[in-house]
ZAMARGU-4260 file (C-alpha; in steps of 0.2 Angstrom, whole numbers, plus 5000, padded with zeros to 4 digits):
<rodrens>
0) 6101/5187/4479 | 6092/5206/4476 | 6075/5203/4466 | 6076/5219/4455 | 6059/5223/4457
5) 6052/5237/4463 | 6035/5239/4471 | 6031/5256/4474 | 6036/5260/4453 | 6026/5245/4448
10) 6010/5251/4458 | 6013/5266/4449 | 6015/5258/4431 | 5995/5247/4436 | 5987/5264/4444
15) 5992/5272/4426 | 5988/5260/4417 | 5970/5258/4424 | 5968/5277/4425 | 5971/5277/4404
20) 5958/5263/4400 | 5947/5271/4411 | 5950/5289/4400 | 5948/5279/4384 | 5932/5271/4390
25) 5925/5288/4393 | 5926/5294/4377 | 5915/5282/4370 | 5899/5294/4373 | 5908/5310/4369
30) 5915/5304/4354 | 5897/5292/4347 | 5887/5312/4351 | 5899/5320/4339 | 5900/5306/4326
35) 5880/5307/4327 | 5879/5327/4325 | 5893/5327/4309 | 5881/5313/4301 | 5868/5325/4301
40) 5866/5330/4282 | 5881/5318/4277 | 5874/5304/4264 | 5881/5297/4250 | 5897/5285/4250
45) 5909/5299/4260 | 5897/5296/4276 | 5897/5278/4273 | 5917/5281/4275 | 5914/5292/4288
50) 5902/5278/4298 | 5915/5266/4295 | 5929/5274/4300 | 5919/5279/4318 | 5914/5263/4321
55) 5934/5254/4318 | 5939/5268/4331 | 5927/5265/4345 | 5931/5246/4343 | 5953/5249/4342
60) 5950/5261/4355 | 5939/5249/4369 | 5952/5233/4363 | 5966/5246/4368 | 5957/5251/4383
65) 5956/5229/4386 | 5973/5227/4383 | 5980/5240/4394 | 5968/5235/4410 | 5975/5214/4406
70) 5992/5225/4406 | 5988/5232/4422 | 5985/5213/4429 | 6000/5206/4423 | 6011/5218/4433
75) 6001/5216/4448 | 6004/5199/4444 | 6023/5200/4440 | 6023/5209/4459 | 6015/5194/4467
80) 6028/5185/4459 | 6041/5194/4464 | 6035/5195/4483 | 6034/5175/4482 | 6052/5173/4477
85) 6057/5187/4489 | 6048/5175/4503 | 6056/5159/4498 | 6074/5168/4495 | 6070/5174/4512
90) 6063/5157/4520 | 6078/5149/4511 | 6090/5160/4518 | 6082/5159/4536 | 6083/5139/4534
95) 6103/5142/4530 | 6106/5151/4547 | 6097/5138/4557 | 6107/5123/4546 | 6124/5132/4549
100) 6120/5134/4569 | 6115/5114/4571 | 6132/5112/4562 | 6142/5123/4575 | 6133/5114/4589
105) 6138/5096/4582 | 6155/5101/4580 | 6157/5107/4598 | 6151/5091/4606 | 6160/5081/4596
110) 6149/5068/4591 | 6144/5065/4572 | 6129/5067/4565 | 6128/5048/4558 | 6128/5043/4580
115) 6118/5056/4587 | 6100/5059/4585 | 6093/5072/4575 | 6099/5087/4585 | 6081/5097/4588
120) 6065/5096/4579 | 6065/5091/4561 | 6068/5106/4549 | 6065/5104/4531 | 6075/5113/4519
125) 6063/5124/4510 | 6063/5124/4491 | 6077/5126/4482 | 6067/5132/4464 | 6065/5148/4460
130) 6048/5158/4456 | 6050/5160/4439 | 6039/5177/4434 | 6028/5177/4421 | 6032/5185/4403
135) 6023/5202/4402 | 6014/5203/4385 | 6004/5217/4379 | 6000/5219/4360 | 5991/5230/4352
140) 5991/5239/4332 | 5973/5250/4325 | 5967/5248/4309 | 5970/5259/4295 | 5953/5267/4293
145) 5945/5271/4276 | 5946/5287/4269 | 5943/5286/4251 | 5933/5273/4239 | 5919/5284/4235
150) 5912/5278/4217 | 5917/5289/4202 | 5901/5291/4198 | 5893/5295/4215 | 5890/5311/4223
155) 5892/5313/4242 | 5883/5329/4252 | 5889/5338/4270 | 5886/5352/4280 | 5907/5356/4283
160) 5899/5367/4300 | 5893/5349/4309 | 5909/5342/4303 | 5921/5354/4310 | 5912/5352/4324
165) 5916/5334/4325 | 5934/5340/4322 | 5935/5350/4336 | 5926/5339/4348 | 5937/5322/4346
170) 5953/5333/4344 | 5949/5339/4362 | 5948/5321/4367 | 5960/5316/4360 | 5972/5330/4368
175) 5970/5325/4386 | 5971/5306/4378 | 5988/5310/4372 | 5993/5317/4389 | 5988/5302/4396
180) 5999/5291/4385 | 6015/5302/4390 | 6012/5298/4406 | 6010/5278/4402 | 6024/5277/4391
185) 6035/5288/4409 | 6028/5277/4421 | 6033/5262/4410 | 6050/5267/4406 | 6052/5268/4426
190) 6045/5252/4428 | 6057/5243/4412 | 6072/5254/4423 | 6064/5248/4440 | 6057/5231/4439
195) 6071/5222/4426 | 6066/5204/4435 | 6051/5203/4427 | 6053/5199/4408 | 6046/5205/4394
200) 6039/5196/4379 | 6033/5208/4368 | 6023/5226/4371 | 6017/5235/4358 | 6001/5244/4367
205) 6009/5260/4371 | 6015/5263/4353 | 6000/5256/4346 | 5989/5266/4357 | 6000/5282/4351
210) 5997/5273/4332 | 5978/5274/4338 | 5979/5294/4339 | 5988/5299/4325 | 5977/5289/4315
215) 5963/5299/4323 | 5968/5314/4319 | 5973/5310/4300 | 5953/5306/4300 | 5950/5324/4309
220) 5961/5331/4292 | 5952/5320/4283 | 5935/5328/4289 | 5942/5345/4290 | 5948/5344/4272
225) 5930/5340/4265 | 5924/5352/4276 | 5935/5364/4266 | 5930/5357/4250 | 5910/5360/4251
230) 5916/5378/4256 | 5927/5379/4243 | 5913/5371/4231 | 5901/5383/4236 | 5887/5368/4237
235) 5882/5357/4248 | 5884/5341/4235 | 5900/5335/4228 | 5904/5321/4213 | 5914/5308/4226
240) 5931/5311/4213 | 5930/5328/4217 | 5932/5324/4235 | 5945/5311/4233 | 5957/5325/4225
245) 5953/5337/4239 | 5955/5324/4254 | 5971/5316/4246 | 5986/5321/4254 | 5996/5318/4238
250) 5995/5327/4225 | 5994/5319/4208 | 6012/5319/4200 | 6006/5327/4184 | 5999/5342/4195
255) 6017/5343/4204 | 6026/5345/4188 | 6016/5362/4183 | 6029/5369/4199 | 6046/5362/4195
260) 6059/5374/4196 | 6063/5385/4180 | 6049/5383/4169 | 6043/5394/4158 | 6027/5401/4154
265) 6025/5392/4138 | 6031/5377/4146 | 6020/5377/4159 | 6006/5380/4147 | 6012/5363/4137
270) 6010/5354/4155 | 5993/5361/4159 | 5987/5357/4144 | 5994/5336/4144 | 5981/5336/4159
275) 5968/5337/4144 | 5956/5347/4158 | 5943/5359/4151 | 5931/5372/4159 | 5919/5355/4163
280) 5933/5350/4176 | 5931/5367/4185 | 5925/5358/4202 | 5939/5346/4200 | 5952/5358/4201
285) 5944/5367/4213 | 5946/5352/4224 | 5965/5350/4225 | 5973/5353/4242 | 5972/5371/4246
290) 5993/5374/4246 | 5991/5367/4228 | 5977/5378/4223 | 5986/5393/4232 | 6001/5390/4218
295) 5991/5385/4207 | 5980/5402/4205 | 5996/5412/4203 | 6005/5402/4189 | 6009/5410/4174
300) 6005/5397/4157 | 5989/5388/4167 | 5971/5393/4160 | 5963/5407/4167 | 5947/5397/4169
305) 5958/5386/4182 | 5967/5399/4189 | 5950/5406/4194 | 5942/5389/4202 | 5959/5390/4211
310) 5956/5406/4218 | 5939/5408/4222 | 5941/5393/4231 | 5957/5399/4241 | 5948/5416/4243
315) 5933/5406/4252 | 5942/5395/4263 | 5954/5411/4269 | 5937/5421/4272 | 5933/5407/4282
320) 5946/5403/4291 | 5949/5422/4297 | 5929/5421/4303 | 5932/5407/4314 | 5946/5415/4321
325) 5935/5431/4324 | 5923/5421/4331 | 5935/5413/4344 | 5944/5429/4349 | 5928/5436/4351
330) 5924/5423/4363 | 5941/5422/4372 | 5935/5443/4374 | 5919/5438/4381 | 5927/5430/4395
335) 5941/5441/4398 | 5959/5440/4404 | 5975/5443/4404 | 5975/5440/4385 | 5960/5448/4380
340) 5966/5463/4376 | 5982/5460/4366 | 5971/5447/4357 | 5959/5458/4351 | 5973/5471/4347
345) 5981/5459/4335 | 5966/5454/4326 | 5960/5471/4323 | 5978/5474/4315 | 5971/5458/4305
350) 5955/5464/4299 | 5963/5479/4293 | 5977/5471/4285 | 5968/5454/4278 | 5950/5453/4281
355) 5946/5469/4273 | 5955/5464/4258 | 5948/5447/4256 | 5929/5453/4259 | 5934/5468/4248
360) 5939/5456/4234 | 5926/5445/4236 | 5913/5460/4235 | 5921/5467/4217 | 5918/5448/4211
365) 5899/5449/4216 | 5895/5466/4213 | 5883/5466/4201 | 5886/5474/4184 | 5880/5478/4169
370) 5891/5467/4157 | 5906/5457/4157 | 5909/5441/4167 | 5921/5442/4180 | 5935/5431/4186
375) 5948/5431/4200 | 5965/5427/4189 | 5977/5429/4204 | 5978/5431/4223 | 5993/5432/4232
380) 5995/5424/4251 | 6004/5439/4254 | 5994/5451/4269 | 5986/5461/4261 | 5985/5448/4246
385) 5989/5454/4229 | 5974/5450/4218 | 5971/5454/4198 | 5950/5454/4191 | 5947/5449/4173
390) 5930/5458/4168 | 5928/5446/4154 | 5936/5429/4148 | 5955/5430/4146 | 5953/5413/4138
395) 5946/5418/4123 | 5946/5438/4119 | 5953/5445/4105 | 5956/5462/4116 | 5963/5462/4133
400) 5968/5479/4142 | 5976/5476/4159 | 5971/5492/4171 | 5988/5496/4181 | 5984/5508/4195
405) 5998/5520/4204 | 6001/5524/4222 | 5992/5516/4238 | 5983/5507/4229 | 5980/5492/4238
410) 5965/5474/4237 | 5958/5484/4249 | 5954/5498/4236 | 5947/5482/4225 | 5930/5486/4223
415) 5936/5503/4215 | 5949/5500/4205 | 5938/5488/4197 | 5924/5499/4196 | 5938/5509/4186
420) 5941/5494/4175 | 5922/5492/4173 | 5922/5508/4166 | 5935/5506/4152 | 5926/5491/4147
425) 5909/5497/4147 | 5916/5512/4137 | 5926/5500/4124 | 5909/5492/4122 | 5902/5509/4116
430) 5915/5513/4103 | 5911/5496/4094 | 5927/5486/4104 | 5922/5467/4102 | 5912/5459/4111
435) 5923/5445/4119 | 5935/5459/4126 | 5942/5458/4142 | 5948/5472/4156 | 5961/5467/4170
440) 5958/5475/4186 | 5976/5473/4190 | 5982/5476/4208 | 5997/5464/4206 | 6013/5474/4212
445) 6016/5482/4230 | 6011/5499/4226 | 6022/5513/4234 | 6016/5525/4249 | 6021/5543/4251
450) 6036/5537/4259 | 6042/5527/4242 | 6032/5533/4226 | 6047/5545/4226 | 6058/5531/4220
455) 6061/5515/4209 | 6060/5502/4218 | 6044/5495/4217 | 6042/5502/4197 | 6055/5489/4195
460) 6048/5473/4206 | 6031/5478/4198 | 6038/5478/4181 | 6043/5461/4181 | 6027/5456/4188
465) 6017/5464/4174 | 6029/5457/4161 | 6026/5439/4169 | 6008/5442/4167 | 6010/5448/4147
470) 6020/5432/4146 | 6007/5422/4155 | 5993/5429/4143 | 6007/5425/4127 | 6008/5407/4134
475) 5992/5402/4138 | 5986/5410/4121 | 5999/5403/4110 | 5994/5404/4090 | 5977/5416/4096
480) 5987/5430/4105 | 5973/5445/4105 | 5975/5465/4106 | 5986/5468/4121 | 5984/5487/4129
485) 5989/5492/4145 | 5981/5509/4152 | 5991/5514/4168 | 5988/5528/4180 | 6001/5539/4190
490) 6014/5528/4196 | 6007/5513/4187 | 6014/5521/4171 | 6031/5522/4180 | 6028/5503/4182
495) 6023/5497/4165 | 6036/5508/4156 | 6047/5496/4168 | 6040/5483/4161 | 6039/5487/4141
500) 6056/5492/4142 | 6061/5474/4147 | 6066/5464/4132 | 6053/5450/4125 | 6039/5462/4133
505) 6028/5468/4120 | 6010/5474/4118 | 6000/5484/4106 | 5993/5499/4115 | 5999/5508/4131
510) 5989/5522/4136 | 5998/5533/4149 | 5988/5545/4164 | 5990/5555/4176 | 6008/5548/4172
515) 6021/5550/4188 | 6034/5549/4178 | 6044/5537/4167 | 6060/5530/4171 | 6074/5541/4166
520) 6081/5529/4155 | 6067/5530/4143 | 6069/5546/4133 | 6057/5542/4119 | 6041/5533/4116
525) 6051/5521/4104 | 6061/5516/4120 | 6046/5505/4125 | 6039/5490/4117 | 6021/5496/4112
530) 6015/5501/4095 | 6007/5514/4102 | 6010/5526/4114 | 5996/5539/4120 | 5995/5549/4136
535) 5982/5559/4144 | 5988/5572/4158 | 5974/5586/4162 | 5982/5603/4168 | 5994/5605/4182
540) 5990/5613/4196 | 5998/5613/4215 | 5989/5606/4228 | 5990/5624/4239 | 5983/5632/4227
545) 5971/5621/4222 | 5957/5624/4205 | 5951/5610/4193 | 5966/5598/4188 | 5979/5587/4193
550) 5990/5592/4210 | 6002/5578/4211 | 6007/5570/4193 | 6020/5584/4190 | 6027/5582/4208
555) 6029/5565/4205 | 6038/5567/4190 | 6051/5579/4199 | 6058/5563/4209 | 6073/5556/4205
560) 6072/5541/4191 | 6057/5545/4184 | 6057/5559/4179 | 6049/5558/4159 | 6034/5566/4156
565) 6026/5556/4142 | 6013/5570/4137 | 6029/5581/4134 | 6029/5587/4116 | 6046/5579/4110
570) 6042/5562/4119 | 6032/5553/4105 | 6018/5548/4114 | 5999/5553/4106 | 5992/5566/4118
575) 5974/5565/4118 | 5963/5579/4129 | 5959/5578/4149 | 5951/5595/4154 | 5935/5593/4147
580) 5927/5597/4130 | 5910/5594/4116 | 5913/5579/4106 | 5911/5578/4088 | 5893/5570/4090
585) 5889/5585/4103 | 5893/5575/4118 | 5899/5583/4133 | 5914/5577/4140 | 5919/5581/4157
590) 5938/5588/4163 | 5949/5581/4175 | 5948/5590/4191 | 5961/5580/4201 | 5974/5565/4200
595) 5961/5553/4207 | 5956/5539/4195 | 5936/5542/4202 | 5929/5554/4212 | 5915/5555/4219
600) 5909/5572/4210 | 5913/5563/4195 | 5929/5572/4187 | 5941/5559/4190 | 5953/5551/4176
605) 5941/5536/4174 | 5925/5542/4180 | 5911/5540/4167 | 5908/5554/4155 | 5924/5560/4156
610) 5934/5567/4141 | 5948/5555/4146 | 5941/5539/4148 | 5932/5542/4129 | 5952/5542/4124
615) 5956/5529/4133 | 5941/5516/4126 | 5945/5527/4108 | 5966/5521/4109 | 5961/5504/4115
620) 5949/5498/4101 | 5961/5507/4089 | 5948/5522/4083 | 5960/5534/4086 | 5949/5545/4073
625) 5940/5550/4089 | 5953/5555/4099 | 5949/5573/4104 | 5964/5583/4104 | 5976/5587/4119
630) 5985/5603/4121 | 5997/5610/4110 | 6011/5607/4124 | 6010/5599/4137 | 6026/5601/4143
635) 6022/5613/4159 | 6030/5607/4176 | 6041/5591/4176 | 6041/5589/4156 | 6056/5582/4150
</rodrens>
């Protein structure tokens, strides 16, 4: 009879198995130094959590490292069996031989056993009972560890560096741990394929052990998430419900019906507001999961006060997140190799692409300013992100002018184009416009390059996203809908008349300048869905030639498709003066001496003191008295 046991795979299966407790053992001082360094500034009942949650995993991990060393034993005792059956089988068969000789000896001499004597030495039969082995058992499960129970009324502080530190330091460990349990579970199937004598009650150890690390690293989400939450808060204490919403990996139900598929504006307005949250719940919101808040920032019918805590809290934690990766490519430079230089290659494509965007935004939210609070109503995750400022509350004014701009006009440019929107509020503020006005520094389509401005394509995709932002603003300001003005520049009027010429988009002002042309469908200023239409264009001039004006509006509008000219005479708009003139008060207003929006000699469409941004802020408070007058025709190259 063949024992089906094989030694060699079962010395294997004991060296690896003592070789893993001996790793999980080790840990314990690496793993209690990190636990002591992220409790440093932790307090409240999150690091109670934290504490607990430590100390469950140092005792599962030493029972596990117990178990798999009395595993170890039991196969080194299942080979001891295995070699004793093997010796009796062996013994037994050996006694056979030797009973069937003294039989063949017997026979040949004829004389029966019963007469003769006992034919040589006594020989005992050895025994006839097998070595029955020993049932392998190894049984092991972890604890679920605590993550949430903090007290509703309780706060909880961190410093989200010393955690992530942690993070970093047990996922490490418990990388070469995981390693460690592929090999266990290879050596064991070898040994279950191997060694099928000795019998096996029950194991769980190897899948609990693999139980052990994925519960590990949902605490290392758990700790990287609030870590993410006091960046995202911006503070260093947090209500304990604050973090339970951001270290909850479900997202309340209610939260998740603001996205289903096909909703309107207005009814995703009517969902926001069942939540029955208000400006007081600012931190709450900002401490949903980041792939919530990233949606949420962006949808159309959600408060602008919410959209904002969404956005400044994803705006943080990208800023963040690109900063550690500097800081690691940095260091992989430091030391050199092969992939030192294609790494630091693609993260300066990165910091042109992102991380100058980001910082860019977050500088035109800081800046400081005279008046007008600002807000960060949207902000794409595309690279560059698309981004929209509000200078003011879009909650409550009873005048919003969104700011569209025209070509290569990217969140890179943020700081500027707000600076722009800065100015048309500021200059609103000293023709009388109310006080709770608002300005949208809107960078919220792709803007076009030289290689694209010369057609449609993004006037139309940008359309639709300026019409879905006039909806959102409809929606969210159902029964108090304020003063709606637009005031585009260069191909940003190519986008907006886009959008005003798309059915159920409809504001009270649009203000055109610098205008690259209108889509050729719209022949007239009643073609577009604004009360008003005015346009400011200052004197064409070619850019070879050079002199005070604008060199590239009217090549613009000698592209195909858009090809309007809304200062033309027969167009319909209200043509208001750009090259410079004495207001009625004796005020001298300064021309237009280039396409630019600002300039940094001060003549640009929007600069301050400018004959065209006095119109502007004059068309969008509705005192079109003081207006000063444009040319008598303005039709010269590209009017239509």
């Amino acid at each position: 009879m063949t024992i089906e046991f094989d030694d060699a795979v079962a010395e294997r299966l004991g060296a690896t198995l003592r070789r893993t407790a001996a790793a999980l053992r080790s840990q314990s001082g690496q793993r209690a130094t990190a636990t002591e360094r992220a409790l440093l500034d932790f307090a409240g009942a999150y690091a109670e959590r934290f504490r607990d949650a430590a100390v469950i995993e140092s005792e599962d991990r030493l029972r596990a490292a117990g178990v798999l060393t009395d595993l170890a034993e039991a196969v080194a005792a299942a080979a001891a069996d295995a070699a004793s059956e093997r010796d009796r089988l062996r013994r037994h068969s050996e006694w056979r031989a030797r009973e069937d000789q003294r039989r063949t000896e017997r026979s040949v001499v004829g004389v029966g056993a019963a007469v003769l004597p006992m034919w040589g030495s006594y020989d005992e039969e050895p025994s006839t009972t097998p070595v029955v082995p020993r049932p392998i058992t190894a049984a092991f499960a972890p604890r679920t560890r605590p993550r949430t129970g903090g007290r509703s009324t309780g706060t909880s502080s961190a410093d989200p560096d010393h955690l992530r530190r942690f993070v970093a330091d047990v996922r490490s460990a418990d990388s070469a741990l995981r390693h460690e349990v592929e090999r266990l579970r290879s050596a064991w199937a070898a040994f279950r394929s191997a060694c099928s004598w000795a019998p096996v009650e029950r194991m769980t150890a190897i899948d609990g052990l693999s139980a052990h690390l994925d519960e590990n690293a949902a605490i290392e989400r758990w700790a990287d998430q609030i870590a993410d939450a006091f960046d995202r808060a911006g503070s260093g204490s947090l209500p304990d419900v604050a973090i339970d919403m951001a270290a909850s990996e479900q997202t309340p139900p209610s939260v998740l019906a603001l996205f289903a598929a096909g909703l309107s504006p207005t009814e995703v307005a009517e969902r926001w507001a069942a939540l029955g949250l208000d400006r007081t719940s600012r931190t709450l919101v900002a401490m949903l999961p980041l792939s919530v808040l990233a949606r949420l920032g962006n949808l159309e019918g959600v408060a602008y006060w919410a959209r904002d805590a969404a956005n400044r809290a994803v705006l943080r934690t990208r800023i963040a997140r690109v900063e550690r990766e500097i800081d690691s490519v940095a260091a992989l430079v430091r030391r050199g190799g092969a992939d030192a230089a294609t790494a630091y290659r693609s993260l300066q494509a990165r910091l042109r692409a992102e991380f100058g965007a980001l910082r860019n935004i977050r500088a035109a939210l800081t800046r400081r300013h005279a008046a007008g609070t600002r807000r960060l109503v949207s902000l794409t995750e595309d690279v560059p992100p698309l981004a929209s400022i509000a200078i003011g509350d879009l909650d409550t004014a009873s005048s919003v002018t969104w700011a569209v701009p025209g070509m290569n006009t990217t969140t890179a440019d943020m700081t500027a184009w707000t600076r722009a929107a800065q100015n048309v509020y500021d200059a609103q503020g000293k023709l009388g416009g109310p006080r709770d006005r608002a300005v949208v520094s809107w960078i919220g389509y792709d803007t076009p390059d030289e290689t694209t401005v010369l057609g449609m394509a993004k006037a139309r995709a940008g359309g639709d996203r300026l019409g879905a932002s006039i909806h959102g603003l409809g929606a969210v300001r159902a029964g108090s809908m304020p003063t709606t003005n637009i005031v585009a520049h260069s191909y940003g009027t190519t986008t907006t008349a886009v959008a005003l010429s798309t059915p159920g988009v409809q504001v009270d002002r649009f203000v055109s300048l610098g205008s690259a042309g209108l889509p050729d469908d719209v022949e007239s200023a009643a073609d577009l869905h604004a009360d008003q239409v005015f346009a400011g264009q200052a004197r064409d001039v070619w850019p070879v030639v050079g002199g005070p004006g604008d060199e590239w509006a009217h090549i613009g509008r000698a592209a195909p498709g858009h090809g309007v000219n809304p200062a033309a005479p027969d167009f319909g708009a209200r043509v208001f003066g750009a090259d410079g003139t004495t207001a009625d008060d004796g005020t001298r207003l300064l021309g237009v001496w280039h396409h630019d929006v600002l300039n940094g000699d001060g003549h640009g469409y929007l600069d301050r003191g400018t004959e065209t941004l006095h119109n502007v802020a004059s068309a969008t408070t509705g005192r079109v008295d003081q207006l000063t007058p444009g040319p008598a025709a303005a039709a010269t190259n590209g009017a239509r």
